[in-house]
N, C-alpha and C positions, 0 to 999 in steps of 0.2 A: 556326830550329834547323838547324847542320849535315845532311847525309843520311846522312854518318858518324858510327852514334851509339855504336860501340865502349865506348869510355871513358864515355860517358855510362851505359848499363846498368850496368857493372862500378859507380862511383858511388853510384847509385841501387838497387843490388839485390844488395849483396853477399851470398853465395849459402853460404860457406863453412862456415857452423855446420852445415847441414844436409846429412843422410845421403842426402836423393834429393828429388827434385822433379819433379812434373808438368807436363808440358807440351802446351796444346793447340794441335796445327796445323790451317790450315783451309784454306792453301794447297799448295804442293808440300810441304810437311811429312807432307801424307795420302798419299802416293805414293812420294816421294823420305827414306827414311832412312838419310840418310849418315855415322851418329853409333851408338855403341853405347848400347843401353837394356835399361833391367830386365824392362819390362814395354811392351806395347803394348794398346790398350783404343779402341772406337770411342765417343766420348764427343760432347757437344752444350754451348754455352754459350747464356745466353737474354741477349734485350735488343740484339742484334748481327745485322750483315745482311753477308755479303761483297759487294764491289763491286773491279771493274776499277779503281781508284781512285789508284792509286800507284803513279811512274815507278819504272823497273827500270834504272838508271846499268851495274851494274856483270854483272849474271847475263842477263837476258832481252832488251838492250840496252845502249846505249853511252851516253857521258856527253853526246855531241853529239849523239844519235838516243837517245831513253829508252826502252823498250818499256814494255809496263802490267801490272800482279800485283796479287794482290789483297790487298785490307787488309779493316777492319772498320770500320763505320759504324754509331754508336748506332742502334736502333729502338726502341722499346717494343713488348712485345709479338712481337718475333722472335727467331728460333731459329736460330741455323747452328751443323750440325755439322761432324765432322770426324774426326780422332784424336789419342786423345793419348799418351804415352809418358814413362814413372818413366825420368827418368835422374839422374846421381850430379852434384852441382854443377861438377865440372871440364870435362864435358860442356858447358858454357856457353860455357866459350871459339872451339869452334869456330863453336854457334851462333850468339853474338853477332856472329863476322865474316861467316857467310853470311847476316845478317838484319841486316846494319851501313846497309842501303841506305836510312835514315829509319825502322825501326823502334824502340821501344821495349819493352822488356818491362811490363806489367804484371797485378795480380793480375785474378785472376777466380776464380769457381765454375765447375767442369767436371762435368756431370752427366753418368754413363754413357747407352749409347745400347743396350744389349742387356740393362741388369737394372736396381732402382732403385739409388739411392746418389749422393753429388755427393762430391766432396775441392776443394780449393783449389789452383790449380796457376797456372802462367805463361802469357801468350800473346804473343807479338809482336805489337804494332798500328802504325801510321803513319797517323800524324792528318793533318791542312791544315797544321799551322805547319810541315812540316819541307819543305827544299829540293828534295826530290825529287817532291813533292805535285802531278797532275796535276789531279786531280779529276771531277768529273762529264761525261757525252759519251754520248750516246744510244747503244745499242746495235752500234747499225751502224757510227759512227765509231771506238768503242771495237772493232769488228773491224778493221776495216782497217789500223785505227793499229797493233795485235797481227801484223796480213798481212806488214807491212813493215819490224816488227821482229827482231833476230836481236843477240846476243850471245853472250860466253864460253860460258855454259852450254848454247847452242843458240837454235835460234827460238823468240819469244815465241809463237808458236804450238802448239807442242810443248806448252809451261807450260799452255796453254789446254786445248788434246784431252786429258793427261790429267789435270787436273785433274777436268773433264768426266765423264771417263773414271771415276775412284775417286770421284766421287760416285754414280754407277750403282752401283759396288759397295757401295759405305753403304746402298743402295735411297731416296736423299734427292734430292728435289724443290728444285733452286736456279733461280728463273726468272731470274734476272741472267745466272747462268755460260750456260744452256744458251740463252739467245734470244744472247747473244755467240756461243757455240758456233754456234749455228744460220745467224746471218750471216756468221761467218767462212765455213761450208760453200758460201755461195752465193755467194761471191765468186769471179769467174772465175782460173781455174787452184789450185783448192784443192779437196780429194779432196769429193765430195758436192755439186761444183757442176753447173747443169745443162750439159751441151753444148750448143756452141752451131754 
């Protein structure tokens, strides 16, 4: 599958009958909203784990140097949260080209993270099959690889601290982001590395 998957979402999920639609982010989505919404809500999906997992061509990286962003990888029995945000279906168009990078929309259950209740809303995923697909890399390689990325949107590092970052303010326990987090810090000339 292309990593441009624009025209595929539009396709597969047309949006337009509906008055609003939820959406959960669980990567800069939780940090970064560059789109207008109705509502914003810190919510949790189950069954999913984030992982560094998926090259970044065109935001966190280049097409010839990819940085790494996270996706979602089935678990049973796990939980990543995140946030999510009511926006109105037109709103789709910008996200679909800032999530064009091998993502996919699809459904899920989003259950709130500060009362009970769940609604059905959207999530962007990028699986193995699509062309952007790095995949697995022990924590430490998965830093470095982030150390020495840099695109449009800034360094893939930046993507990393705060992502990091607004998971502290969720008050949520992710051992993937923060032991990356953690070797990113110990790599020489990066804030929190020892001196030497």
């Amino acid at each position: 599958m292309s990593h441009n998957t624009i025209a595929l979402n539009k396709q597969r999920q047309p949006l337009d009958h509906l008055e609003s639609v939820w959406l959960f982010g669980y990567g800069s989505l939780i940090y970064k909203a560059d789109f207008p919404y109705l509502q914003r809500r810190p919510a949790f999906i189950r069954g999913w784990q984030r992982r560094f997992w998926q090259g970044s061509h065109d935001h966190r990286g280049t097409p010839e140097a990819p940085g790494r962003v996270a996706t979602l990888i089935e678990k049973p029995g796990a939980r990543c949260a995140g946030m999510a945000y009511k926006v109105t279906p037109d709103t789709f168009d910008h996200l679909d080209h800032r999530e064009k990078n091998g993502y996919l929309r699809v459904l899920t259950q989003l259950q709130w993270l500060d009362e009970p209740g769940e609604t059905e809303g959207l999530v962007y995923m990028a699986s193995s099959d699509n062309d952007a697909w790095l995949g697995p890399a022990s924590e430490a390689d998965i830093a470095a690889h982030i150390a020495r990325s840099e695109g449009p949107s800034g360094p893939n590092s930046e993507y990393l601290l705060k992502l990091a970052e607004a998971l502290r303010e969720l008050d949520e326990q992710d051992e993937h982001v923060f032991a990356v987090e953690q070797a990113l810090l110990e790599l020489p000339g990066h804030k929190g590395a020892a001196s030497t």
